[in-house]
DOKE-717217 format. One line per 4 residues: number of its first residue (from 1); their letters; for each residue x, y, z of C-alpha. Coordinates in nm, 2 decimals. Example, Ala and Ser with C-alpha at 12.3 -4.5 7.8 and 13.67 -1.06 7.14 Angstrom:
2
1	as	1.23:-0.45:0.78; 1.37:-0.11:0.71
END
This chain:
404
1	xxxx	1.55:2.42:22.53; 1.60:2.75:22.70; 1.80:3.05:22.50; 2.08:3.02:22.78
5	xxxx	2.07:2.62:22.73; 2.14:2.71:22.41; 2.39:2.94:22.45; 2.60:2.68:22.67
9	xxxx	2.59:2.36:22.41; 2.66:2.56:22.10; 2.96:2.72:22.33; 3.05:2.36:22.43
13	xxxx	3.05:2.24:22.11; 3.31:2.55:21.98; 3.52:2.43:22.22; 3.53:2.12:22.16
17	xxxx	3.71:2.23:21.85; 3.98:2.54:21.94; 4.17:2.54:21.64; 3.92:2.49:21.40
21	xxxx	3.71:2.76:21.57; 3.97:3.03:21.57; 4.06:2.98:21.22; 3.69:2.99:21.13
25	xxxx	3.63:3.38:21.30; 4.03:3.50:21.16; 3.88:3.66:20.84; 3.59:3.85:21.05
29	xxxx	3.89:3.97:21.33; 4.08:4.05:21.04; 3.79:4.26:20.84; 3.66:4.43:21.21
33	xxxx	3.98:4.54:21.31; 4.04:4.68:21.00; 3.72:4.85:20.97; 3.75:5.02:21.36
37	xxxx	4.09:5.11:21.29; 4.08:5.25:20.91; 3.74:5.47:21.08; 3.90:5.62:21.40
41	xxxx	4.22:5.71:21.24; 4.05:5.89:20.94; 3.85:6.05:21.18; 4.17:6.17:21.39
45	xxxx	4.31:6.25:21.12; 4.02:6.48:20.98; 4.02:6.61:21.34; 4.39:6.69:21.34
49	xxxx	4.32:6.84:20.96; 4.07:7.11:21.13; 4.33:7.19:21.39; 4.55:7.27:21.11
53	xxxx	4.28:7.46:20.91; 4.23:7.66:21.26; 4.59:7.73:21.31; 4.61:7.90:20.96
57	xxxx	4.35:8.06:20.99; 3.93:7.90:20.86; 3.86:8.17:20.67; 4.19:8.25:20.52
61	xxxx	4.19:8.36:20.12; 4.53:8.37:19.95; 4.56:8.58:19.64; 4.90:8.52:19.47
65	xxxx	5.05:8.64:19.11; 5.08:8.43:18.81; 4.75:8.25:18.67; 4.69:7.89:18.66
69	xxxx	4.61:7.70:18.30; 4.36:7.42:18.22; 4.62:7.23:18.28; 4.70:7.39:18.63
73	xxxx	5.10:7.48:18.52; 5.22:7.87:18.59; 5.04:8.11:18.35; 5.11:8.47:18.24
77	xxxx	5.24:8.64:18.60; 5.16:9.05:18.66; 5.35:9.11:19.04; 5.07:9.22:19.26
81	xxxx	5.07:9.59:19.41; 4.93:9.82:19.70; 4.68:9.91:19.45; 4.57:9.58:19.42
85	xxxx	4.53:9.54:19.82; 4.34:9.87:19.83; 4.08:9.79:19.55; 3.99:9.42:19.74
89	xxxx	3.97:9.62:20.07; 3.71:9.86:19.93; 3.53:9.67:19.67; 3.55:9.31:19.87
93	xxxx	3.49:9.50:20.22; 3.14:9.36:20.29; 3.23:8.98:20.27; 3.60:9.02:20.42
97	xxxx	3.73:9.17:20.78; 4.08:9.25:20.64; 4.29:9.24:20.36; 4.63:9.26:20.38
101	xxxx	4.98:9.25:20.19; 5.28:9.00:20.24; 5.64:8.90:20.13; 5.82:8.64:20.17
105	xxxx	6.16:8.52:20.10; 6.39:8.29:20.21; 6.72:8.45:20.38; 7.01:8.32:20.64
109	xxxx	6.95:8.43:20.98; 7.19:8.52:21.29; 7.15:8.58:21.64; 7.47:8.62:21.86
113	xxxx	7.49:8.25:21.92; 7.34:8.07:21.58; 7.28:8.07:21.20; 7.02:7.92:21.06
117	xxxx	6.79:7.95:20.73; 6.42:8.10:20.77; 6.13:8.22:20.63; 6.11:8.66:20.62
121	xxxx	5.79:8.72:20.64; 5.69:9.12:20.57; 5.33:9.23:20.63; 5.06:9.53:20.80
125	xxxx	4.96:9.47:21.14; 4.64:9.33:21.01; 4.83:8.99:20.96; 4.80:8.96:21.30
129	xxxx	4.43:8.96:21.30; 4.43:8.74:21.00; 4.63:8.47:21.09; 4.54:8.45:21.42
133	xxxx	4.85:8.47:21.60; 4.91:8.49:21.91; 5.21:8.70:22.07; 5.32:8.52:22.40
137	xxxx	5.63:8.76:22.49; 5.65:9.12:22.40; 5.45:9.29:22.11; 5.32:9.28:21.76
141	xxxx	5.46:9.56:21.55; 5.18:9.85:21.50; 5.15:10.15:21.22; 5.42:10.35:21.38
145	xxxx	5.63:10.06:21.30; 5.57:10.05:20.96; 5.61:10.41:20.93; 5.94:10.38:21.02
149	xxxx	6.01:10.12:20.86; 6.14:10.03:21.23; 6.45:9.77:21.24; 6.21:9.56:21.43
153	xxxx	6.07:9.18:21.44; 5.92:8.90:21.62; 6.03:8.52:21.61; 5.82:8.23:21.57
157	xxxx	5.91:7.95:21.77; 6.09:7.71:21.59; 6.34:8.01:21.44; 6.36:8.11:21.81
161	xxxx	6.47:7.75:21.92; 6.77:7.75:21.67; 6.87:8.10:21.73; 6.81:8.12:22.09
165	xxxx	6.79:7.76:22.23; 6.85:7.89:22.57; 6.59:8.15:22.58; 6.23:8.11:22.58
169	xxxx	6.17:8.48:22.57; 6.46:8.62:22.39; 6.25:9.00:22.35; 6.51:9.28:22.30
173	xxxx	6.79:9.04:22.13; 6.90:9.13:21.79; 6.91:8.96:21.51; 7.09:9.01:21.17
177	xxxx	6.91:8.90:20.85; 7.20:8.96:20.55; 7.35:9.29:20.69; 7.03:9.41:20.84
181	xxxx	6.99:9.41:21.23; 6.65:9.40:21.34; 6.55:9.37:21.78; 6.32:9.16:21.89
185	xxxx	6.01:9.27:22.00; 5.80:8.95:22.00; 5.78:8.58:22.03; 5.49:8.43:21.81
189	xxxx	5.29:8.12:21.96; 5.35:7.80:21.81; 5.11:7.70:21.55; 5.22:7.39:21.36
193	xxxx	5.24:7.19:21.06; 4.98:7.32:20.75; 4.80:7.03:20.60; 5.06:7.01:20.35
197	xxxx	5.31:7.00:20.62; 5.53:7.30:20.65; 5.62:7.46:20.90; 5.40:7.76:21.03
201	xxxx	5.73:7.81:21.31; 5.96:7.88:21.07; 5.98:8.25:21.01; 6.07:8.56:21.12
205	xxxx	5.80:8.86:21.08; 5.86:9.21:21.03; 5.68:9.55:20.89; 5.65:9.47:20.56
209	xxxx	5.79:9.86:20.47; 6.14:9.72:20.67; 6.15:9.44:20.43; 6.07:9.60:20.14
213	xxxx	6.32:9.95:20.20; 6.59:9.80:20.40; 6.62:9.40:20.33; 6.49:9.34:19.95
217	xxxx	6.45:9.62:19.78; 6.17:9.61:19.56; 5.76:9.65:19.63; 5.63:9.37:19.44
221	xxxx	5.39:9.16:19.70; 5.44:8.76:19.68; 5.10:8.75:19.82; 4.78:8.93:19.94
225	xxxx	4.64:8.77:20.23; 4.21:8.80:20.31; 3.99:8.68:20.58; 3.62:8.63:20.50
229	xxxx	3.38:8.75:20.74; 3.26:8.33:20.82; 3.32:8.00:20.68; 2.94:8.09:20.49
233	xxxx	3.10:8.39:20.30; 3.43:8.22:20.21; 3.33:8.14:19.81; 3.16:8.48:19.78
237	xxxx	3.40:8.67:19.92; 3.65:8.41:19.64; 3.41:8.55:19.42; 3.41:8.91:19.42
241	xxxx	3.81:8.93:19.46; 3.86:8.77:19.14; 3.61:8.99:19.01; 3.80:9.30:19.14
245	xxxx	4.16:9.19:19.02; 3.98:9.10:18.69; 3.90:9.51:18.65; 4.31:9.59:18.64
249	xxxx	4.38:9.76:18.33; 4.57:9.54:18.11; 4.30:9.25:18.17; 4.06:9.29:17.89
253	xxxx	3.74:9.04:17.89; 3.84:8.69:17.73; 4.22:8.71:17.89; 4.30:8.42:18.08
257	xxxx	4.38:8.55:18.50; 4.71:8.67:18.60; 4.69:8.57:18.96; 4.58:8.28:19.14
261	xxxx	4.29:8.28:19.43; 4.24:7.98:19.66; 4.11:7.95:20.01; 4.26:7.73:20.29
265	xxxx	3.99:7.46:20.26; 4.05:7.40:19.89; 4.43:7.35:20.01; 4.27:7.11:20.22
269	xxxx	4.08:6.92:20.02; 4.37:6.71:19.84; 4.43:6.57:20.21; 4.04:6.47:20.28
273	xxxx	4.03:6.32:19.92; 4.34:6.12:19.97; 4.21:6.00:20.38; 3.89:5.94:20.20
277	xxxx	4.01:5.73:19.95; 4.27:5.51:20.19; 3.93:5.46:20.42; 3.72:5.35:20.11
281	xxxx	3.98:5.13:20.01; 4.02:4.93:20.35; 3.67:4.90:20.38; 3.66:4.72:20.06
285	xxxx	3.92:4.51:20.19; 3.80:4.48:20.52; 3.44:4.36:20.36; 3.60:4.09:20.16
289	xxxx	3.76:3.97:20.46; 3.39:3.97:20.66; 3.28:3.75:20.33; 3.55:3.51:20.34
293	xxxx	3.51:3.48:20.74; 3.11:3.42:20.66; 3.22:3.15:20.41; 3.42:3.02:20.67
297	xxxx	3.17:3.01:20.93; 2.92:2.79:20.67; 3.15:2.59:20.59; 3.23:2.48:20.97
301	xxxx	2.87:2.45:21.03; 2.80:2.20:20.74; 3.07:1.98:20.84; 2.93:2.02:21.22
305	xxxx	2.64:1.91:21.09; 2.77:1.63:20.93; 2.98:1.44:21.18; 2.67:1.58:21.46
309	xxxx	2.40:1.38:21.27; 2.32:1.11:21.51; 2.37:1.40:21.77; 2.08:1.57:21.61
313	xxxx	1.88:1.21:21.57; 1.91:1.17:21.96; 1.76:1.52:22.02; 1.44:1.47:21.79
317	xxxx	1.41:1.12:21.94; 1.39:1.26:22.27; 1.15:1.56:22.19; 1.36:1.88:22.04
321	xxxx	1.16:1.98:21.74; 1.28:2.14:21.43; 1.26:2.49:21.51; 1.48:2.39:21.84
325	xxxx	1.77:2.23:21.60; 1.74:2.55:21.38; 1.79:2.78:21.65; 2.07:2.54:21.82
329	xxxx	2.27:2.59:21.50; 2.18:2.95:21.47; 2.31:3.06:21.81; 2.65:2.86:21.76
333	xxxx	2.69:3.03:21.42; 2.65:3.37:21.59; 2.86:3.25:21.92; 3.11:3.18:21.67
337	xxxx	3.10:3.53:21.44; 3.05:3.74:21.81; 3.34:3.59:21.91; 3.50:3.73:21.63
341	xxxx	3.34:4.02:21.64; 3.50:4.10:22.00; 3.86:4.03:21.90; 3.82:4.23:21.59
345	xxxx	3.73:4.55:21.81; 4.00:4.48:22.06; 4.31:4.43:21.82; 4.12:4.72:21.61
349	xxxx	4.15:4.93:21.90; 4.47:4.83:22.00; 4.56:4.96:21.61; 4.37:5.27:21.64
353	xxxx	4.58:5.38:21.97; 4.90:5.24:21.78; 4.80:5.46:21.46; 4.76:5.77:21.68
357	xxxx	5.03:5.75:21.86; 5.23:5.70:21.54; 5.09:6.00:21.35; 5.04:6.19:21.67
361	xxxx	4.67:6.28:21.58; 4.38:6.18:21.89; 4.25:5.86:21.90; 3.89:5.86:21.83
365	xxxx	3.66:5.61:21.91; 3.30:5.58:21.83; 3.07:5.40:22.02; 2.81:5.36:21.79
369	xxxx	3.04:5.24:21.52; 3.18:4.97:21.82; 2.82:4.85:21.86; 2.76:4.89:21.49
373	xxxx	3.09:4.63:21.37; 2.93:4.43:21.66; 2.58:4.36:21.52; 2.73:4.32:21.18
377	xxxx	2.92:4.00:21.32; 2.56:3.91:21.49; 2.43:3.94:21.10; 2.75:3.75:20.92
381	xxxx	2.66:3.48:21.19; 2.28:3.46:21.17; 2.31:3.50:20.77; 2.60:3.25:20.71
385	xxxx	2.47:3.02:20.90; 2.13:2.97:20.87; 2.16:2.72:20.57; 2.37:2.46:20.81
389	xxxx	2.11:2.54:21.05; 1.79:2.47:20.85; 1.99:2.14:20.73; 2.03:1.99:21.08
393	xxxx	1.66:2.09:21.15; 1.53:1.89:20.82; 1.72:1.60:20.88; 1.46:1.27:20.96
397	xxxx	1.52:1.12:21.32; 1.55:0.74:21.18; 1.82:0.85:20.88; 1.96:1.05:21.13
401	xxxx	2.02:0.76:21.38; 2.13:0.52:21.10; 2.47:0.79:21.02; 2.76:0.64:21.12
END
């Protein structure tokens, strides 16, 4: 019997049986669709984690005051100072392209039409460079401004939307932060959620001298922000500005750290971990499910064999030898986990698009991995049912014609 012969009666025979057929290939949809769907949306949502690692900025360091314990609660906390920005800058210079100082607090902003709540944001013009943000309408502020201390600020987007919903390039407006009126000279680009999700959008940015002399009053920094010079240099650059805040002073040798320094990919690394760990989990599931629907498929098979078995008497009475009764069984074992094989990487598709669309992430597919869930049902069915197979091709013609 040809291979296409073969194809046809073992397709016959599924049919023959609908019900019993689909049943058989639910737990290999099931574990297929969960496997293509679980892999494309972890890789969306890694791809839509590195958008957000690019939006904040690959290389960014973040040195903040207070030191962490063993135990990762708020240690001892020194404020940070100019002085402190100054010594990364020239002792850190070689792994870093900037270094600059921030504050941030959270204060009720007005425009002449709306009030809402954002984040102040004070910094050098070197935060530009760092955080990579791009000015769409008007100007970043420059050293003159901070000079001044100019009355002068830019908007990101989502503070411009709620205090100028009806101007996409609001540049020269004012705007009053407690009793302090500051024009607009810019509009930041939008940039997004972080990976933790807040809301890059939500701030107002001014020279940090205007924040510090006119709105709050005090010099203490809530951060120092760094960029390493590449993603290669990031833990060395770590490195050597721990070691530089660890020469302050009142930090003798043994004395725990009185800041905190952590890079944007460790921030990260909590939301890999926890996509890692949902994608293990549902390929354990889903691999159960390809076992049960391999069970499933054996078990049709041996009672296919059993109510074929004069079937199988009248084919090695006419001529079919063993090996063609093996392979008979074999192909219909694979016809039958193929077939579940396809509609597991159509309804896993059809949940990869639906996931996507839902978490607003790309949906990526990969081809290989397609072809790869698609040879795995070829194996469930060649594995599973090779038994039944090599049953029906050891049965004796005369015992085999005697079944009723």
């Amino acid at each position: 019997m040809s291979l296409l012969a073969a194809i046809r009666v073992a397709w016959n025979a599924l049919l023959i049986k609908k019900g019993q057929s689909a049943l058989t290939t639910l737990g290999i949809v099931i574990g297929i669709s969960a496997v293509i769907a679980m892999m494309s949306a972890g890789a969306g949502a890694r791809f839509k984690l590195e958008l957000s690692l690019e939006s904040i900025g690959k290389n960014l360091i973040i040195v903040q005051p207070g030191g962490r314990t063993n135990q990762g609660n708020l240690g001892s906390f020194v404020p940070l100072t100019g002085a402190d920005v100054a010594a990364i800058r020239r002792h850190a210079g070689p792994w870093i392209t900037a270094a600059a100082p921030s504050q941030m607090t959270r204060r009720q902003a007005s425009s002449r039409i709306a009030r809402t709540s954002a984040w102040v944001a004070g910094s050098l013009p070197e935060v530009h460079h760092i955080r990579k943000w791009q000015v769409i309408y008007g100007r970043f502020y420059d050293d003159d401004d901070v000079r001044q201390a100019a009355p002068v600020c830019l908007l990101g987007q989502t503070t411009r939307r709620k205090l100028f919903p009806d101007q996409p390039n609001p540049v020269g407006e004012w705007v009053r932060i407690d009793r302090l009126q500051l024009r607009v000279i810019g509009i930041l680009g939008e940039k997004g959620k972080t990976p933790s999700g807040g809301d890059q959008d939500d701030q107002i940015s001014l020279p940090i001298t205007t924040m510090q002399r006119k709105l709050i009053g005090e010099e203490r920094l809530s951060m120092i922000l760094v960029d390493a010079r590449s993603a290669a240099l990031l833990g060395r650059a770590k490195e050597e500005i721990i070691r530089v805040l660890r020469q302050r002073p009142h930090l003798k040798s043994g004395v725990a750290d009185d800041f905190d320094v952590s890079t944007v990919r460790e921030m990260a690394q909590i939301a890999e971990v926890v996509t890692k760990t949902l994608q293990t989990v549902v390929v354990v599931i889903a691999a159960i499910s390809l076992l049960v629907g391999g069970i499933g498929i054996m078990n049709i098979m041996l009672v296919s064999v059993t109510q074929r078995t004069r079937e199988i008497g009248l084919r090695m009475a006419a001529g079919a030898r063993s090996a063609d009764i093996l392979v008979q069984f074999l192909i219909e074992a694979m016809v039958l986990a193929l077939l579940g094989g396809f509609l597991g990487v159509v309804l896993g598709l059809s949940g990869a698009v639906s996931l996507a669309r839902m978490a607003h992430w790309p949906v990526v597919i990969s081809p290989a991995g397609i072809v790869l869930t698609v040879l795995v049902s070829a194996v469930i069915g060649l594995f599973f049912g090779y038994y039944p197979a090599w049953k029906a091709s050891r049965m004796q013609p005369i015992e085999a014609l005697r079944a009723e």
